[in-house]
Rosetta silent file (secondary structure, phi, psi, omega in degrees, C-alpha in Angstrom):
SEQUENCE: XXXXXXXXXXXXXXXXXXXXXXXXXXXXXXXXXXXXXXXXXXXXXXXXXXXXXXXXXXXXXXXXXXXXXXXXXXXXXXXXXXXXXXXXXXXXXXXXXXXXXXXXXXXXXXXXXXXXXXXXXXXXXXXXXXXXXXXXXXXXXXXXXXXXXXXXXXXXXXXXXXXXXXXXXXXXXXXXXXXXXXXXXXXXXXXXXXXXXXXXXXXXXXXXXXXXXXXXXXXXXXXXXXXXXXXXXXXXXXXXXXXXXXXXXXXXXXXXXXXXXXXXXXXXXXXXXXXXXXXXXXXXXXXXXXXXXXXXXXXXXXXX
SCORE:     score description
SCORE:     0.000 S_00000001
   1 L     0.000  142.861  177.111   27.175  -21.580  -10.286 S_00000001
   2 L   -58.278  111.163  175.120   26.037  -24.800  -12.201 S_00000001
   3 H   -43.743  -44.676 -164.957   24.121  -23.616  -15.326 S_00000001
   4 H   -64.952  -81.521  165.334   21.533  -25.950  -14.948 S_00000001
   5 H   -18.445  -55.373 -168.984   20.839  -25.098  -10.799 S_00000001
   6 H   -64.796  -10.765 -164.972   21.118  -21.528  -12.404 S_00000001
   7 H   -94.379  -29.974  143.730   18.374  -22.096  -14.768 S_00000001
   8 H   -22.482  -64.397  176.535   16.255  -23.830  -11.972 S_00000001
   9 H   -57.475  -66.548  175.659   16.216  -20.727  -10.269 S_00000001
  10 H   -44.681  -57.493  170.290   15.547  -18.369  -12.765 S_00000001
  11 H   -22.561  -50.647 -144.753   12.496  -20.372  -13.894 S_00000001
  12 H   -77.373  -56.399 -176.554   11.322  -21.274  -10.224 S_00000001
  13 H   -31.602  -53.245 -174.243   11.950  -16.639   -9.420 S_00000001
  14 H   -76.444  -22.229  179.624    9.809  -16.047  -12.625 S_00000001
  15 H   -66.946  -52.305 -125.796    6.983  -18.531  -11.588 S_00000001
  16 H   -80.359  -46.941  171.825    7.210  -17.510   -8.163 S_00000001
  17 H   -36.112  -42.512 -159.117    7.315  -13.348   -9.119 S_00000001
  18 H   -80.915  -29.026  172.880    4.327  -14.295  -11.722 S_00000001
  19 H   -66.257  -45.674 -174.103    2.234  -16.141   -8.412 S_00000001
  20 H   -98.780    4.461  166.121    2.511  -13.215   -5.926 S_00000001
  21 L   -67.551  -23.153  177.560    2.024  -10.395   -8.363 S_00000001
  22 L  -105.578   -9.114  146.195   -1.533  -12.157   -8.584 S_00000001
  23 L   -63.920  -17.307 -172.942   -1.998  -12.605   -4.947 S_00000001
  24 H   -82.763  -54.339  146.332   -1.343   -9.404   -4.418 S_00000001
  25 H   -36.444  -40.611  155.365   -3.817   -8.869   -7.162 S_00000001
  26 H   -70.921  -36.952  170.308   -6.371  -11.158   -6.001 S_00000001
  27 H   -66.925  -32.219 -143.627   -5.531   -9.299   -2.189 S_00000001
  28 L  -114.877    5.598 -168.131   -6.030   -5.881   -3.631 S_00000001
  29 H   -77.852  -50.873 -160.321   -9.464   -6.923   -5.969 S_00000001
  30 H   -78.006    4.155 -170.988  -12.108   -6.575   -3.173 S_00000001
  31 H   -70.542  -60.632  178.036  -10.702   -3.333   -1.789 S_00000001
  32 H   -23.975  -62.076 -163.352  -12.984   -1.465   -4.616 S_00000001
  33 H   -63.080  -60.801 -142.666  -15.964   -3.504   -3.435 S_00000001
  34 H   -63.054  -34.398 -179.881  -14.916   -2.678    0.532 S_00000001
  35 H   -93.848   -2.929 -175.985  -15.023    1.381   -0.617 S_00000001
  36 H   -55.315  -82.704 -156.409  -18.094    0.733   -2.587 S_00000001
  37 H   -61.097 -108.750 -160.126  -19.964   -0.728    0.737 S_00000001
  38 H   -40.466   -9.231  176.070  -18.261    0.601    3.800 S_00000001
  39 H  -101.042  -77.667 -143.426  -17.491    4.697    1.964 S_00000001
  40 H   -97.202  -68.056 -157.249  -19.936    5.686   -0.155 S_00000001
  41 H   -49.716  -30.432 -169.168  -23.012    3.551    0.482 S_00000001
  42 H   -62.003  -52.937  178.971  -22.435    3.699    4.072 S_00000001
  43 H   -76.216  -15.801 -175.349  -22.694    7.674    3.944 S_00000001
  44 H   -92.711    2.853 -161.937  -25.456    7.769    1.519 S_00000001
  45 H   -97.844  -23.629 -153.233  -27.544    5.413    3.846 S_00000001
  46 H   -87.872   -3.548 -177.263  -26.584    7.223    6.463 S_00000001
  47 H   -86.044  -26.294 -174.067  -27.514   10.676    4.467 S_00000001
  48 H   -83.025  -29.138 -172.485  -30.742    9.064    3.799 S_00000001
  49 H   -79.573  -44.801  162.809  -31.506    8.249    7.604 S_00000001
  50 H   -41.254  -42.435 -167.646  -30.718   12.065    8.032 S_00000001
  51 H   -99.374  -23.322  168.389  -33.075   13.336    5.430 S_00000001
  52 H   -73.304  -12.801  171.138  -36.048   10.815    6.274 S_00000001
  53 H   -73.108  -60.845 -177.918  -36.004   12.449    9.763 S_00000001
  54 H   -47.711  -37.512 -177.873  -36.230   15.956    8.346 S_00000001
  55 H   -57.937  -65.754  175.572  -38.722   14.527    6.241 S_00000001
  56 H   -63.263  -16.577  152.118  -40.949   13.000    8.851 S_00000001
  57 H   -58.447  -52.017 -170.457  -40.228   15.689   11.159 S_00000001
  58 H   -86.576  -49.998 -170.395  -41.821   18.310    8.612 S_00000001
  59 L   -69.879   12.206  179.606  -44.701   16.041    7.308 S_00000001
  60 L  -116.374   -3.132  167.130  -45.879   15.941   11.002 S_00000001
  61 H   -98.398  -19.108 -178.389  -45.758   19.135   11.457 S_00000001
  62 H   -81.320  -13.580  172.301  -47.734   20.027    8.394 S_00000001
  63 H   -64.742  -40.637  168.437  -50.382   17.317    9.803 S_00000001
  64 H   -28.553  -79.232 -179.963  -50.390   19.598   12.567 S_00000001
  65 H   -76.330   -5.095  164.001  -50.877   22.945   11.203 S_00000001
  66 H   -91.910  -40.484 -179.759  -53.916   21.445    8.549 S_00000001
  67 H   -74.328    0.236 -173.501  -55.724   20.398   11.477 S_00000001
  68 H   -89.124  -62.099  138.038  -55.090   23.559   13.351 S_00000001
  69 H    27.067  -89.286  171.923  -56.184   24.852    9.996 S_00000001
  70 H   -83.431   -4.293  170.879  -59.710   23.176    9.941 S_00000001
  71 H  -114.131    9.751  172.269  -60.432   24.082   13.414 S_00000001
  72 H   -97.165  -35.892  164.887  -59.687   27.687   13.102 S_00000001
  73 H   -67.951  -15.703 -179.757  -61.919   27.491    9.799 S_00000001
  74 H   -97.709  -34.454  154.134  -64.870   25.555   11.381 S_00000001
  75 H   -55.512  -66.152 -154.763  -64.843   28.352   14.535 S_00000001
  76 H   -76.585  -15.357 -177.019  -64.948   31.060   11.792 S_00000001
  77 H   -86.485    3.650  167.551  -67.828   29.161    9.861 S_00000001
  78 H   -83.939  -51.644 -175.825  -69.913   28.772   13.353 S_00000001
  79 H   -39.771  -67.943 -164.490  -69.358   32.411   14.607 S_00000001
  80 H   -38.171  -30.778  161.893  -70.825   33.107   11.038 S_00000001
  81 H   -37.190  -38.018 -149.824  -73.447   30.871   11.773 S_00000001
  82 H   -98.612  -11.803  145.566  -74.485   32.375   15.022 S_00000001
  83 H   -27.732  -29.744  176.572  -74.998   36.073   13.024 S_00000001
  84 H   -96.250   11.477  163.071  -78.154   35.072   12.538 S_00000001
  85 H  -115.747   46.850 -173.097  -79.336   34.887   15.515 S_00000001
  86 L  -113.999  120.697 -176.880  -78.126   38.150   16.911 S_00000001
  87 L   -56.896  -60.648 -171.482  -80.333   40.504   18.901 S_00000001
  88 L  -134.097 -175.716 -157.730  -78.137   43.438   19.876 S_00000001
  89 H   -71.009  -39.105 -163.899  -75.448   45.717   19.237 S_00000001
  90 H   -65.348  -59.797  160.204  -73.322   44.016   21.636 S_00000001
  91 H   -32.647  -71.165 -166.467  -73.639   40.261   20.324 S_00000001
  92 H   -47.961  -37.970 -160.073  -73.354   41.405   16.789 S_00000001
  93 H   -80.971  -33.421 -149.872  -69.688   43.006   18.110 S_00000001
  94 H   -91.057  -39.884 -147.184  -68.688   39.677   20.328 S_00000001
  95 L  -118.821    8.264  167.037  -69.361   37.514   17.211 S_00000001
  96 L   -90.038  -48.861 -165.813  -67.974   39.837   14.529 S_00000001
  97 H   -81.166   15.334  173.288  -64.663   39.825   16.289 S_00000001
  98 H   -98.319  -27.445 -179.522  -64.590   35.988   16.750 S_00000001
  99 H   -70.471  -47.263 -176.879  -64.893   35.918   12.916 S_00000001
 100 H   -69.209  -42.815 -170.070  -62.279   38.452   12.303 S_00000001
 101 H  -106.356   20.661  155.431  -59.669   36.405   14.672 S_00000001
 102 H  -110.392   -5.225 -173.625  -60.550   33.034   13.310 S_00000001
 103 H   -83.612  -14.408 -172.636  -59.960   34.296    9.772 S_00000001
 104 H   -57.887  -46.875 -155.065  -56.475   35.969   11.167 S_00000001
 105 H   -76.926  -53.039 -169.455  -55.569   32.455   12.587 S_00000001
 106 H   -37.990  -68.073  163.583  -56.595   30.867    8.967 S_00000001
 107 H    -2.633  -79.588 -177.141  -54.582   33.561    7.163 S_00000001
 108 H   -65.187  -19.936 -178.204  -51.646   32.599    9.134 S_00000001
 109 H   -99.107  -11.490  158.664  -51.813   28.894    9.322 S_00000001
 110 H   -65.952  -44.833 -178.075  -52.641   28.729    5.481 S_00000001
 111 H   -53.862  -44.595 -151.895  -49.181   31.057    5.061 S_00000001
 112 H   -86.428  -35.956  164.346  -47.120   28.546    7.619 S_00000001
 113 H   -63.952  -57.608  171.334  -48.723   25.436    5.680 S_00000001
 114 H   -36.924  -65.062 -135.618  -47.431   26.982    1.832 S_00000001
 115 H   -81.728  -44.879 -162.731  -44.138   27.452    3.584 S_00000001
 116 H   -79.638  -18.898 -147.323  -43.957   23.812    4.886 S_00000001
 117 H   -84.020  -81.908 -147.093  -45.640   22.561    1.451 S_00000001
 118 H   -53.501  -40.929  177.621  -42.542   24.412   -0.284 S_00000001
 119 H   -76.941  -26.506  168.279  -40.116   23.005    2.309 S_00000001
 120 H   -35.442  -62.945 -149.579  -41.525   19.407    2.260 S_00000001
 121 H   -65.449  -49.308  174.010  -41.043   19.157   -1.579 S_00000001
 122 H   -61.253  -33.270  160.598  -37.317   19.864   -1.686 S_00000001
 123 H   -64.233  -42.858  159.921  -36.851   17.424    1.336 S_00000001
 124 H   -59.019  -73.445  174.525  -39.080   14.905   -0.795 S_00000001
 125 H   -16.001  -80.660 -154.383  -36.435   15.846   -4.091 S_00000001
 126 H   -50.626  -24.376 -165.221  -33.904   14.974   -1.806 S_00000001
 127 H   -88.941  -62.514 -172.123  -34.842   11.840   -0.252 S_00000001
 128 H   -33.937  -63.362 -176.407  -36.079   10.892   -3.654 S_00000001
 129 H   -73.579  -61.998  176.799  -31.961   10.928   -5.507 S_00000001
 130 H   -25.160  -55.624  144.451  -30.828    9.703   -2.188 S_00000001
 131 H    -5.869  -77.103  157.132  -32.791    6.693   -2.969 S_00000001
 132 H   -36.044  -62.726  154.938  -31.951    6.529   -6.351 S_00000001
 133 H   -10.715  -92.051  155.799  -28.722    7.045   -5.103 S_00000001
 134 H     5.745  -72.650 -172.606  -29.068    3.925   -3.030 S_00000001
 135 H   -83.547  -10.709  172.914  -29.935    2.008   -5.440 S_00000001
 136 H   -85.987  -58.587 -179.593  -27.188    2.520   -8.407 S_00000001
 137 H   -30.608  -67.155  175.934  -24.889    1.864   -5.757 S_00000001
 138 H   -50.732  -32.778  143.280  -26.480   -1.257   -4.337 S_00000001
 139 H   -55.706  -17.057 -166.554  -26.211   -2.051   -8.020 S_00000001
 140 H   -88.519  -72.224 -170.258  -22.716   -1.129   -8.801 S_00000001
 141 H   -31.471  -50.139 -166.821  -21.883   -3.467   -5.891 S_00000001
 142 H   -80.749  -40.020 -160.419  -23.491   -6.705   -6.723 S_00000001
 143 H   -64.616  -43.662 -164.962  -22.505   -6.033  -10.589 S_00000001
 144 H   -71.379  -76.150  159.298  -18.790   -5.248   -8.957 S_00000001
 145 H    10.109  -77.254 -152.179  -19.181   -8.376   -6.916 S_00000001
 146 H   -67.758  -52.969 -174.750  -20.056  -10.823   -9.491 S_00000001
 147 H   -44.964  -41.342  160.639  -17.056   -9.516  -11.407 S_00000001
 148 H   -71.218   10.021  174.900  -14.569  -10.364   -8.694 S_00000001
 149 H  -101.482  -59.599 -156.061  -15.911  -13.729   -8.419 S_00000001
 150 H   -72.485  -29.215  155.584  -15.469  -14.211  -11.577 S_00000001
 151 H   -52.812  -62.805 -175.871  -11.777  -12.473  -11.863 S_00000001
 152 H   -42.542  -59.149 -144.435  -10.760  -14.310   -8.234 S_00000001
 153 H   -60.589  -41.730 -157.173  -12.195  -17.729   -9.547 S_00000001
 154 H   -73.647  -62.561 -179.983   -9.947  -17.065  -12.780 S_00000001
 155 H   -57.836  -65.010 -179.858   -6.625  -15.991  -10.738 S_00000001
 156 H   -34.232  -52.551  177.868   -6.996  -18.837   -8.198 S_00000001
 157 H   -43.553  -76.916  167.769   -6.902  -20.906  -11.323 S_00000001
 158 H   -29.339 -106.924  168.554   -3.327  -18.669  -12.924 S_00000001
 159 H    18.429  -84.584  147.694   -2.379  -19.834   -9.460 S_00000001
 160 H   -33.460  -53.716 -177.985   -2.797  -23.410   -9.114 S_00000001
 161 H   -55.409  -40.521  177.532   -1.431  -23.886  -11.999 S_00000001
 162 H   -73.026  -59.249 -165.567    2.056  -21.784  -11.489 S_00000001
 163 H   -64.118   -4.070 -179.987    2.126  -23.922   -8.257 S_00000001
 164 H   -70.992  -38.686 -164.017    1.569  -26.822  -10.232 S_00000001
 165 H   -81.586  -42.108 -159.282    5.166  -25.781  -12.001 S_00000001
 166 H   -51.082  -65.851 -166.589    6.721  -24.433   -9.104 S_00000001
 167 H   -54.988  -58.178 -169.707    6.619  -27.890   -7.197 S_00000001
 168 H   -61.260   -0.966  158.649    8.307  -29.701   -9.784 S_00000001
 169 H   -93.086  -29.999 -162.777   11.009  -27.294   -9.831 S_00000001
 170 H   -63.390  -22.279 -163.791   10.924  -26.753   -6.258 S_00000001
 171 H   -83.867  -44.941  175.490   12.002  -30.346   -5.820 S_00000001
 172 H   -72.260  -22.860 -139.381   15.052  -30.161   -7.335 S_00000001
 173 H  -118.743    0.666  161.771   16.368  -26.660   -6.043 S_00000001
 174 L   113.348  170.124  170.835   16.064  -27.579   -2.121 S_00000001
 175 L  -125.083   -2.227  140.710   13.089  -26.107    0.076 S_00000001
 176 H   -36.371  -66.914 -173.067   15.477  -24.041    2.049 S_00000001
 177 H   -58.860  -50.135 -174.082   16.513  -22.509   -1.257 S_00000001
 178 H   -64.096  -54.033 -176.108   12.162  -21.664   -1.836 S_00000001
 179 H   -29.456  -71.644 -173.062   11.768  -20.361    1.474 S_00000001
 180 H   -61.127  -27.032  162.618   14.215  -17.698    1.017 S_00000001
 181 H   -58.975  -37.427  143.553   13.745  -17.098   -2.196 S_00000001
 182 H    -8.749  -86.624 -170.369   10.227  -16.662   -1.498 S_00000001
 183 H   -37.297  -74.333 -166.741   11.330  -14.400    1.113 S_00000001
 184 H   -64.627  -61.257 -160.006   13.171  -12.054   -1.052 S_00000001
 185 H   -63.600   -9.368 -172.619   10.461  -11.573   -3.724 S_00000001
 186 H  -106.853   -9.155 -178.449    7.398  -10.358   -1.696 S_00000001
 187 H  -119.768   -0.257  178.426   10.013   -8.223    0.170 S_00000001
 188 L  -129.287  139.073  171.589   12.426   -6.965   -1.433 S_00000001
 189 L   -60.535 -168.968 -179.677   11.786   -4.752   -5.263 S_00000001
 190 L    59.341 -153.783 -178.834   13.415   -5.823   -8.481 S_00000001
 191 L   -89.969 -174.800 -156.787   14.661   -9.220   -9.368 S_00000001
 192 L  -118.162  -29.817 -165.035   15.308  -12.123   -6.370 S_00000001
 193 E  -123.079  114.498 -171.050   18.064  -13.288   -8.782 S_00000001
 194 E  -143.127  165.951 -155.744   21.026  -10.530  -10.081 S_00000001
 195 E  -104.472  167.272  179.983   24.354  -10.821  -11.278 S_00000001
 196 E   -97.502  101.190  154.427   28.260  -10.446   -9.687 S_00000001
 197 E  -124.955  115.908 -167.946   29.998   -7.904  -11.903 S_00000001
 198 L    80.881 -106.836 -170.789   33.355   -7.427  -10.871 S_00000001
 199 L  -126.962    1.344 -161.224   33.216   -6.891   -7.392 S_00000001
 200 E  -102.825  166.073  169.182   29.353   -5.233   -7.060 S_00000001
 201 E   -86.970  125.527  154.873   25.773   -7.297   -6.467 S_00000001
 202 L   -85.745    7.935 -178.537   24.108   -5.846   -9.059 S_00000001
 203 L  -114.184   -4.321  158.547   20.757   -5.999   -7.053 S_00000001
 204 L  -144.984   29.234  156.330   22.028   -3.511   -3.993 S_00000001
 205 L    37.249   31.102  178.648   25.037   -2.206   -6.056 S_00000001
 206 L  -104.301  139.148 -173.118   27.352   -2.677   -2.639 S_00000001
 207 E   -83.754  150.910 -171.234   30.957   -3.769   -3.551 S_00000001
 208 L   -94.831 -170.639  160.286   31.800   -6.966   -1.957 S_00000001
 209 L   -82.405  165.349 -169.396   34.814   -8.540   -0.514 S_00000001
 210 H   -93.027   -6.916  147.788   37.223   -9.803   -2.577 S_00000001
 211 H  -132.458   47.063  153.686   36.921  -13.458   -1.107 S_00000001
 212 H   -96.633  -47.011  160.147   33.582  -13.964   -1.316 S_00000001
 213 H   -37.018  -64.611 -170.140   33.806  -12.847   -5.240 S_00000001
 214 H   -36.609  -72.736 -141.585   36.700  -15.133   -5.315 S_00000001
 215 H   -79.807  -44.050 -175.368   34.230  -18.127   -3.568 S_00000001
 216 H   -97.006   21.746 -170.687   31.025  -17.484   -6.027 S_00000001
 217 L   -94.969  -26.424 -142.065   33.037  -16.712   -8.909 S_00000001
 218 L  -126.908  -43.664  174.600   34.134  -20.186   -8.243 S_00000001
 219 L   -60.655  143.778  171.166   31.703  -22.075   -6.755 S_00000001
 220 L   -90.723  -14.329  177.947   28.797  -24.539   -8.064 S_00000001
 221 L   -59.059  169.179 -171.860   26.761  -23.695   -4.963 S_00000001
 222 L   -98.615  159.227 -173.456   24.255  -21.571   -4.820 S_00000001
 223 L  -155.170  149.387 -154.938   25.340  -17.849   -2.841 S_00000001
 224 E  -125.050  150.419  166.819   23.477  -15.038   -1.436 S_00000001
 225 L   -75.773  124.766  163.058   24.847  -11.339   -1.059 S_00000001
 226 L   -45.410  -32.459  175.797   25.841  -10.427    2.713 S_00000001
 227 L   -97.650  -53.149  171.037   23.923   -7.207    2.185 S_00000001
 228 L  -110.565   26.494  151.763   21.007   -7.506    0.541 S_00000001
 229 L    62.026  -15.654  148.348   20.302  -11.236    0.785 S_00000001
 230 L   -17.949  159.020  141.537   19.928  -11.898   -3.192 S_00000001
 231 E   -83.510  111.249 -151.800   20.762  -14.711   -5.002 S_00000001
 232 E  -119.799  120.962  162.830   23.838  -13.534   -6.544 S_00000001
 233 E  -119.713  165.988  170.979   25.925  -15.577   -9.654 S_00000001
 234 E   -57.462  141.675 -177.235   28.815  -14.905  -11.402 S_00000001
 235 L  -153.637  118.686 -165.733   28.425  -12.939  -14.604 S_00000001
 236 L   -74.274  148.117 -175.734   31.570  -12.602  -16.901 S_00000001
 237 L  -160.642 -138.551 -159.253   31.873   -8.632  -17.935 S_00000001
 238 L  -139.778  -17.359  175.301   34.444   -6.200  -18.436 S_00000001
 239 L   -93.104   20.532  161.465   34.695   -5.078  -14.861 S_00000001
 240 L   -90.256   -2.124  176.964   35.844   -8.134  -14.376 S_00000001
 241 H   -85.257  -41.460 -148.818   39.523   -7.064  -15.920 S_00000001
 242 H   -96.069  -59.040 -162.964   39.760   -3.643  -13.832 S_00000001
 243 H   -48.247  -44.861 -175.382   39.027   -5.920  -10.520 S_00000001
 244 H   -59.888  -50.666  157.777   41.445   -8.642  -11.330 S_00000001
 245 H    -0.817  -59.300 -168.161   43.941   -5.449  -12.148 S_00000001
 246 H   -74.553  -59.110  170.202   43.112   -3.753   -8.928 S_00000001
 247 H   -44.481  -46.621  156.979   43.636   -7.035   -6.823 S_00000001
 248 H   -20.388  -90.997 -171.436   46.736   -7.954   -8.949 S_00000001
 249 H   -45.834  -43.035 -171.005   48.123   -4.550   -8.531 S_00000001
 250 H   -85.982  -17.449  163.954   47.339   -4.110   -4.372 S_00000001
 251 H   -75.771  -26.425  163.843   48.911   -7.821   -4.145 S_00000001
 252 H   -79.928  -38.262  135.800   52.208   -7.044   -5.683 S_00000001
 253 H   -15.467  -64.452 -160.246   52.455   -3.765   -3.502 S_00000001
 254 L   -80.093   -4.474  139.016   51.589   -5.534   -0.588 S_00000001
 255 H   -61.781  -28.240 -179.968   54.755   -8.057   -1.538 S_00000001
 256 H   -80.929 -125.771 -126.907   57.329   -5.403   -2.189 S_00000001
 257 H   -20.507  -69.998 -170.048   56.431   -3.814    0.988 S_00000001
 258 H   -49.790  -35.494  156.607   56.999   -7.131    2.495 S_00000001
 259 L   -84.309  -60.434 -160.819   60.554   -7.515    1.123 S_00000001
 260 H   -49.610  -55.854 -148.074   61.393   -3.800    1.414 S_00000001
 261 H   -82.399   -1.421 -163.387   60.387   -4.458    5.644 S_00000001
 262 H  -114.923  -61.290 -165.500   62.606   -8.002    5.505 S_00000001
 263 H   -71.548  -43.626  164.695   65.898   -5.831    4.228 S_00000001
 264 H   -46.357  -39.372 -174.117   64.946   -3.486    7.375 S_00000001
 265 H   -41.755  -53.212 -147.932   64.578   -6.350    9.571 S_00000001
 266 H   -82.917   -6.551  133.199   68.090   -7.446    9.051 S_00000001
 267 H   -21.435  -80.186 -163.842   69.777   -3.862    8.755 S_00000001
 268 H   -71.255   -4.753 -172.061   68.507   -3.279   12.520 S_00000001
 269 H   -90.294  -39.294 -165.939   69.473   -6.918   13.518 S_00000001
 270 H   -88.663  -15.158  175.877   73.287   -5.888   12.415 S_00000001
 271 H   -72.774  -57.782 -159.385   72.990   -2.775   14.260 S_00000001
 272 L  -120.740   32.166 -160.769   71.121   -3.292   17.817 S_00000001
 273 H     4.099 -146.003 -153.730   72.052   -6.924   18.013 S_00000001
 274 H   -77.141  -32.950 -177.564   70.108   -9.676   18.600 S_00000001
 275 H   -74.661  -46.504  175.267   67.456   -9.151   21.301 S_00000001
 276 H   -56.482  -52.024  173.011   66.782   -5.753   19.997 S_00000001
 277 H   -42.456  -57.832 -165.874   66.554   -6.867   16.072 S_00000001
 278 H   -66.832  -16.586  173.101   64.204   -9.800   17.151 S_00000001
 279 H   -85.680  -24.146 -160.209   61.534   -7.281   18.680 S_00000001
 280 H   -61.972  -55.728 -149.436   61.959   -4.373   15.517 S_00000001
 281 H   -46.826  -66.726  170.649   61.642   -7.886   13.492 S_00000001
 282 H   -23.919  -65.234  168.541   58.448   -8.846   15.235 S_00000001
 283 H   -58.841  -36.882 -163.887   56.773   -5.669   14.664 S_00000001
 284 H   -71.343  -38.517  172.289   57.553   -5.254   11.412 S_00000001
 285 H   -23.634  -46.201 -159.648   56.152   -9.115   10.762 S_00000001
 286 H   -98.927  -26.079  137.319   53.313   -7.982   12.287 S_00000001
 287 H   -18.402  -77.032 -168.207   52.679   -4.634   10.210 S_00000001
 288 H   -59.848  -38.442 -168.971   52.876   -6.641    7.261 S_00000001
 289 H   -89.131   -0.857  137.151   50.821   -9.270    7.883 S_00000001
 290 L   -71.913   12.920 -167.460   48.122   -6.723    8.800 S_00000001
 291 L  -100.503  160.868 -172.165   48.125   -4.813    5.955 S_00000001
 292 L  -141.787  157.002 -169.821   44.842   -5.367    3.636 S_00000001
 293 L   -50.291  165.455  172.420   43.609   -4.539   -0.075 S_00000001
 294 L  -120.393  120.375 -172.981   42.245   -1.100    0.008 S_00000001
 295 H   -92.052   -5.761 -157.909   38.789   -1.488   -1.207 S_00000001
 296 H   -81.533  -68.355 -178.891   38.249    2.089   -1.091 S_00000001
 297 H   -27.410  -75.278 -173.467   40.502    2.193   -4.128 S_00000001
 298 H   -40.918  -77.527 -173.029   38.440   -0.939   -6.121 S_00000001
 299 H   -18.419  -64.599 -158.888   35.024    1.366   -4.950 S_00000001
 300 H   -81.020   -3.416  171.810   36.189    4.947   -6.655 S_00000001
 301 H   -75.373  -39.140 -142.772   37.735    2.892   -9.678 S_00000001
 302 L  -124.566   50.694  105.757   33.991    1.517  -10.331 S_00000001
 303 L   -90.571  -21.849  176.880   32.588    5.018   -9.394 S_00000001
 304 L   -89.766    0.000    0.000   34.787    6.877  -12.049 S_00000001
């Protein structure tokens, strides 16, 4: 590939890598604020709606039981009243035991008020740090807020700016060539740009064919790996001796074989004469010119 073109790329891959790492960044900033608001405040508001029932629910019953309260205490201070004006034995008995069963009812509706007192307060506590609660939140948020405005405002900025660079590279390197390039960086990990050593992609480490190597080893164009869709260049190394070796070596093979099956030809031509010879001949032509490197071979050489 043309050093320059290659240099194009790499530049335009590192802007572009350096742009969506901060969209992604800029995508992933308000998620905080989103568990802020919609998790936890949402449940403490809604813990708060819970406990303001219980509240108001209890303080209406204790309105209840003080006014039940004062009217069981104002019946025992009239009975008491009406002792003094008692005649007989009988009276005196009627208006003792209205005394005795309004102080029973006080008795009990003072105990049943304490108890509602005692539960009120802790139901007050509670509402009370909910509240609090509430309000650190409601605080966190807008403080949490401001901060991602101010972080966002700041990235958008990183942002513009890389796209500022981008275009002027973008111009030279085709907009075909961005798209995809694009393409590969928000979707695939690692780098967008990796090198041809020997016969492997170094970015999905699948060995290629041997004339496609051949074609970017050679080419000024730019060339993408059939499997994983990279931008793939040539990159001189040391596995580039055992492939030329391998290729060498399964290309001189596959010529002797072809002269070894050419002294057969004409052996069976002198044999089975002519009609016969010309069909053997045929097949074997056609053997040979089907036979193909064995890549399996190239593979477990670059796995040992």
């Amino acid at each position: 590939m043309n050093e320059a073109l290659l240099n194009d790329l790499r530049t335009y891959h590192d802007l572009l890598k350096e742009r969506v790492q901060l969209e992604n960044e800029l995508k992933e900033m308000p998620r905080t604020l989103e568990i802020l608001e919609t998790q936890m405040l949402a449940r403490e508001k809604k813990n708060h709606a819970d406990i303001r029932q219980e509240y108001d629910k209890i303080e209406e019953n204790l309105r209840m039981l003080r006014q039940s309260f004062t009217e069981a205490e104002m019946a025992r201070e009239k009975a008491e009243h009406q002792m003094d004006g008692i005649t007989n034995q009988r009276e005196y008995e009627a208006v003792s035991k209205e005394i005795k069963e309004a102080q029973q009812k006080e008795d009990e509706y003072r105990k049943r008020i304490q108890e509602q007192e005692r539960i009120f307060a802790e139901v007050a506590d509670r509402l009370n740090r909910v509240e609090k609660s509430i309000e650190d939140l409601e605080r966190q948020i807008a403080e949490k807020r401001a901060e991602i405005n101010e972080k966002s405002a700041e990235k958008l900025a990183q942002i513009q700016a890389i796209a500022t660079e981008e275009e002027e590279i973008a111009n030279r390197i085709g907009a075909d060539i961005k798209f995809r390039l694009e393409r590969i960086i928000k979707h695939k990990p690692g780098e967008g740009i990796v090198p041809l050593r020997g016969a492997v992609c170094m970015g999905c480490h699948m060995i290629l064919p041997a004339s496609f190597v051949n074609q970017v080893r050679s080419t000024e164009d730019i060339s993408f790996c059939p499997y994983c869709s990279r931008i793939i260049y040539y990159e001189q190394s040391e596995e580039d001796t055992i492939f030329e070796d391998i290729v060498a070596g399964a290309l001189s093979d596959l010529v002797m074989e072809g002269e070894e099956s050419e002294g057969v030809e004409s052996e069976e031509g002198e044999d089975f004469g002519n009609g016969v010879s010309g069909r053997k001949s045929s097949k074997k032509r056609r053997k040979v010119t089907q036979e193909k490197i064995d890549f399996d071979l190239i593979e477990d050489d670059y796995e040992n």
